[in-house]
Residue frames relative to the residue before (quaternion, step in Angstrom):
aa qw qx qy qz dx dy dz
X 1.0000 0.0000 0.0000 0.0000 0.00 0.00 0.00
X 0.1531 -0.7652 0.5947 0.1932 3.58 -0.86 0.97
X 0.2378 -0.6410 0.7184 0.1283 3.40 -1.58 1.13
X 0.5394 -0.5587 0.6173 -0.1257 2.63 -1.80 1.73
X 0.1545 -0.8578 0.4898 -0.0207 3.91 0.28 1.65
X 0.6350 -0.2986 0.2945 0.6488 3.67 1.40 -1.23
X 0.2784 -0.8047 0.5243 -0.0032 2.71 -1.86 1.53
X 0.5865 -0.6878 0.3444 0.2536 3.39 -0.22 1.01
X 0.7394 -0.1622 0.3384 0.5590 2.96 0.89 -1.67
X 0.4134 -0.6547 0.6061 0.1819 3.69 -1.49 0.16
X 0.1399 0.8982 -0.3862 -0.1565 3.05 -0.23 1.19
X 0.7689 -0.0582 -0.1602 0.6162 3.26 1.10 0.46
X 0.3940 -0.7333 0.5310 0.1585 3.42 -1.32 1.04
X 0.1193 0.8289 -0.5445 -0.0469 3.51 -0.04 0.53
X 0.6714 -0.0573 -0.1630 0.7207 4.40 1.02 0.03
X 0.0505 -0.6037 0.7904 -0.0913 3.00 -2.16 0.92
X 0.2884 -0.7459 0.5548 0.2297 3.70 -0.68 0.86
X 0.3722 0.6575 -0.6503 0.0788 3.49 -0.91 0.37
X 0.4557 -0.6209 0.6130 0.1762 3.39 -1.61 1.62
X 0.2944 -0.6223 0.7215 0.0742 3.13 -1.59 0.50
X 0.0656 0.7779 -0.6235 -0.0423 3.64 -0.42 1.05
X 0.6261 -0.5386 0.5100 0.2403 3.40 -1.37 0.39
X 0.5751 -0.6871 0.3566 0.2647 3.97 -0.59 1.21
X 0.4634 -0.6788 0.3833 0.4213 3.82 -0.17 -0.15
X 0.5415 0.7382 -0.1167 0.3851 3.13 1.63 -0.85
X 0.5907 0.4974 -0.2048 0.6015 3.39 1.62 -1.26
X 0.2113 -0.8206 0.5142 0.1326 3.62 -0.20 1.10
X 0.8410 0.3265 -0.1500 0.4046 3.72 -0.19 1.25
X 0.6217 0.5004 -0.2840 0.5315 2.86 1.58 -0.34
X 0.0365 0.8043 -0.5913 0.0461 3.41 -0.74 1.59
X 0.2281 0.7842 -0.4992 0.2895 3.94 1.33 1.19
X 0.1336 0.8590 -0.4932 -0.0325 3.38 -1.30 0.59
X 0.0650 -0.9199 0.3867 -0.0006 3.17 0.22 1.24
X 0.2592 -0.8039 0.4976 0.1973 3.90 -0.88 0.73
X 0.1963 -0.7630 0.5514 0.2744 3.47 -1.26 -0.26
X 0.1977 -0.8221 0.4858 0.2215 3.51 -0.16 0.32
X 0.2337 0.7700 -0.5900 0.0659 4.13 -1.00 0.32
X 0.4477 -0.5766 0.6577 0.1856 3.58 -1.58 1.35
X 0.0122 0.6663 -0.7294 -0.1542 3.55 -1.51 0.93
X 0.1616 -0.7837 0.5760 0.1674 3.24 -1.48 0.97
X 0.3112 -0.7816 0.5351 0.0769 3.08 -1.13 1.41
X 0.1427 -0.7417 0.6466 0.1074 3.81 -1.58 0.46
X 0.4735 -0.8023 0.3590 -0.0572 2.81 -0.88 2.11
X 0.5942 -0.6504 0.3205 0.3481 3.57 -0.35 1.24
X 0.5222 0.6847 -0.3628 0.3561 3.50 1.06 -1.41
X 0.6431 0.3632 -0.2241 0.6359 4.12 0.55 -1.63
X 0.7818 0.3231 -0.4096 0.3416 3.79 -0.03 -0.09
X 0.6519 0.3736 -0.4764 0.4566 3.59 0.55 -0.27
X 0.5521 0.5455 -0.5231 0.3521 4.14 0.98 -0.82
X 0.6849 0.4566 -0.3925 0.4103 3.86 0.83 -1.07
X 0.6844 0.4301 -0.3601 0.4658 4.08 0.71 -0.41
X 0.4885 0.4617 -0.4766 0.5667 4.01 1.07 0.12
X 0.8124 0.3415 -0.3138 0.3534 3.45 0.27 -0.82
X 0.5741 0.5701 -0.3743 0.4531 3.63 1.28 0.02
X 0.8858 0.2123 -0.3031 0.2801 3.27 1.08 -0.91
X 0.2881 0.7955 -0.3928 0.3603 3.05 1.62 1.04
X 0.6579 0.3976 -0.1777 0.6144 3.39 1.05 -0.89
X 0.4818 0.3811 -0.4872 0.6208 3.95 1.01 0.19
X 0.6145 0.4686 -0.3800 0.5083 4.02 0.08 -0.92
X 0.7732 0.4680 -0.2222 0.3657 3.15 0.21 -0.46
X 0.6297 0.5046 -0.1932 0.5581 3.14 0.80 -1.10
X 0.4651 0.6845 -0.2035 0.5232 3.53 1.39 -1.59
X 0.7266 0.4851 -0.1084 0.4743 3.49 0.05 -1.79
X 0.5953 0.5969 -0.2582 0.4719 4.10 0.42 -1.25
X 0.8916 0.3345 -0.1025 0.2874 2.76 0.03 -1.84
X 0.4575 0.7699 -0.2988 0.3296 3.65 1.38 -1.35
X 0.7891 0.3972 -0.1858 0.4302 3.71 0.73 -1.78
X 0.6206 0.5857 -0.3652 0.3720 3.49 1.04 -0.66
X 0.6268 0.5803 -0.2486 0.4567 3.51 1.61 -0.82
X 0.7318 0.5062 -0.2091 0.4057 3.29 1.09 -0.94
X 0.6505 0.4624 -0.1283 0.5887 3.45 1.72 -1.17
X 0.4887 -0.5982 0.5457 0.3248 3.88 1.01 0.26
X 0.2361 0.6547 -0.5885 0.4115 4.14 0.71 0.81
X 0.7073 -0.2371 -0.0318 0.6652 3.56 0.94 -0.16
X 0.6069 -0.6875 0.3891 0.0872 2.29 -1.67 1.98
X 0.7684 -0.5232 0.3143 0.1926 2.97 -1.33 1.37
X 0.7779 -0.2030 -0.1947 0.5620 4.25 -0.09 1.24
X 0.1941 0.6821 -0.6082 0.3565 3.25 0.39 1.30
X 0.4070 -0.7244 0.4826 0.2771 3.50 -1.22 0.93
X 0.4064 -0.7076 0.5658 0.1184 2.92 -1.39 0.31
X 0.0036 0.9049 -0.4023 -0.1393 3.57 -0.14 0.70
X 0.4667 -0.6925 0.3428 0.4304 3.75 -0.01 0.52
X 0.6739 0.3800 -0.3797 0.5072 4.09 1.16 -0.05
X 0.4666 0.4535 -0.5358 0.5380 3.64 0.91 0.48
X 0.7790 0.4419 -0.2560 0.3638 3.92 0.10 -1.41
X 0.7060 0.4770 -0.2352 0.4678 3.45 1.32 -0.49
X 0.4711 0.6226 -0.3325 0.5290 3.43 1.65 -0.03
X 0.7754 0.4266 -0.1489 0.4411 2.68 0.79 -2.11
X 0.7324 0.3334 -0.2437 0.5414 4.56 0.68 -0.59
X 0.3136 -0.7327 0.5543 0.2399 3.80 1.54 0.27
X 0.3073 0.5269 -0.6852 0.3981 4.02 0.04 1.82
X 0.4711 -0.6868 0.4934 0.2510 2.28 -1.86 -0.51
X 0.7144 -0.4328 0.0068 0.5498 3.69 -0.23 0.88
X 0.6586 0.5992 -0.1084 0.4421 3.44 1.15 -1.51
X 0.5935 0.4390 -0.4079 0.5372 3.27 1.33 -0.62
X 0.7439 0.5197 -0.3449 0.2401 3.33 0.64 -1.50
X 0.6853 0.4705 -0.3636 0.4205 3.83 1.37 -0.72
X 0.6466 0.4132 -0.5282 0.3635 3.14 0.94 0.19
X 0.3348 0.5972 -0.5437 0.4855 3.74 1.31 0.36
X 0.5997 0.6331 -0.2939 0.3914 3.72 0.24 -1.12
X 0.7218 0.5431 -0.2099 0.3742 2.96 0.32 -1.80
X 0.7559 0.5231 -0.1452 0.3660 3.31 1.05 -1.60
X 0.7904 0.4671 -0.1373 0.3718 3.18 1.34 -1.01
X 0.5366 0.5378 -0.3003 0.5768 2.88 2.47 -0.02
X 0.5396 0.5179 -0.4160 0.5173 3.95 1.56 0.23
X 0.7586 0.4654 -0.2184 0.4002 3.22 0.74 -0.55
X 0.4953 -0.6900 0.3363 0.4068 3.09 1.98 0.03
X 0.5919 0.6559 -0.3189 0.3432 3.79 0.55 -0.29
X 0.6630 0.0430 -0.1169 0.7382 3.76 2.00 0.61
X 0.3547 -0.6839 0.6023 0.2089 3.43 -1.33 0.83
X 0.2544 -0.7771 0.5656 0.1074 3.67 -1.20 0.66
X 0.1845 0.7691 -0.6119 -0.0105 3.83 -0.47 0.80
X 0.4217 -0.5738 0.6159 0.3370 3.28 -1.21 1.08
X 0.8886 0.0282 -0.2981 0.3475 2.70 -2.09 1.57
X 0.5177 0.5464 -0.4291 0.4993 3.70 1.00 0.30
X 0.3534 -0.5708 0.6450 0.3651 3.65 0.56 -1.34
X 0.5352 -0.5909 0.5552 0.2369 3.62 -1.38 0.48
X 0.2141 -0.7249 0.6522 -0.0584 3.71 -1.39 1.39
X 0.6045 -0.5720 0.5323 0.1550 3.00 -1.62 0.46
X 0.0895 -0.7744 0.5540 0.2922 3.48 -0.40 0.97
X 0.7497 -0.4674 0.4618 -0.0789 2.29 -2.03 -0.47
X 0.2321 0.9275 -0.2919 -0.0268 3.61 1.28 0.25
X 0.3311 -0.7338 0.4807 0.3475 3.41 -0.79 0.28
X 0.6563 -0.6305 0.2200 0.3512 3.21 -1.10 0.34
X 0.5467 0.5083 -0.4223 0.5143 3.54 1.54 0.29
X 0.7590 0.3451 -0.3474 0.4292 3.42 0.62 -0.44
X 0.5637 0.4761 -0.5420 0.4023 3.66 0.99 0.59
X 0.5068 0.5094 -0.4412 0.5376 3.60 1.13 -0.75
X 0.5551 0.3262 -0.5688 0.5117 4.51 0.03 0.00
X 0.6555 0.5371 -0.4913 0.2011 3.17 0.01 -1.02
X 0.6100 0.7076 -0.2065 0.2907 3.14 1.14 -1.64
X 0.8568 0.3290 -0.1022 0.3837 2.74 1.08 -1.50
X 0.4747 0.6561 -0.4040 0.4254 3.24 1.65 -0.47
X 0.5652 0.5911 -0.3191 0.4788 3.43 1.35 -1.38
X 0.6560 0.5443 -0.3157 0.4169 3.99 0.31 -1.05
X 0.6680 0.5858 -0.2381 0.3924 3.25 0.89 -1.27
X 0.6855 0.4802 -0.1197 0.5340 3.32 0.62 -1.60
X 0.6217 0.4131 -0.3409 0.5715 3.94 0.55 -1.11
X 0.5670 0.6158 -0.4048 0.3679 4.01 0.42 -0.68
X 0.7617 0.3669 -0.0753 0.5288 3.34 0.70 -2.28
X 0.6038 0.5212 -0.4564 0.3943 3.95 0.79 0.39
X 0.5358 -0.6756 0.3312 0.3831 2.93 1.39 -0.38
């Protein structure tokens, strides 16, 4: 017997018993008719294994890419193209912009629409905050 821990969702209903009985009120009527229907369900278990394994290969990819920016591995406002970086961290496009995405919140690439996404630039005071903001924070996490 298979136990059933949590269901995400219903995805389609295709039989469902339910009796139809006849009011008391209706004077004679002694019909009863059923319906019958199968609901399939999709199980949390296959959905969280596929979102560990996505955001590993983002971490990763994430993880790859970070030091090369920071260490001048690619030179400072050079583009970046998403079929070099996806070649080069073996994702997949969708993973890789959301790599992008991240590394342009965090400040660590510049994004223009219709241009494509660049490498900043840092001066040499605002990498030494980084450094230290980074030290700090890595410290207080423990």
């Amino acid at each position: 017997m298979t136990r059933v821990t949590r269901v995400t969702r219903v995805t389609r209903v295709t039989r469902v018993t339910r009796v139809t009985r006849p009011s008391r009120n209706t004077p004679g009527a002694t019909a009863i008719s059923s319906e019958t229907q199968v609901i399939t369900v999709e199980f949390r278990e296959d959905a969280d294994a596929q979102d560990r394994a996505s955001r590993t290969r983002h971490d990763e990819a994430y993880e790859g890419l970070r030091p090369l920016l920071l260490s001048g591995g690619i030179e400072p406002g050079s583009r970046l193209t998403e079929a070099e970086l996806t070649s080069r961290c073996n994702v997949s496009r969708s993973t890789m912009r959301s790599v992008l995405v991240r590394l342009a919140q965090e400040g660590y690439v510049t994004s223009e629409v219709n241009r494509g996404v660049r490498t900043r630039s840092f001066s040499v005071e605002e990498a030494a905050d980084i450094l230290e903001a980074r030290e700090v924070l890595e410290s207080a996490a423990g």
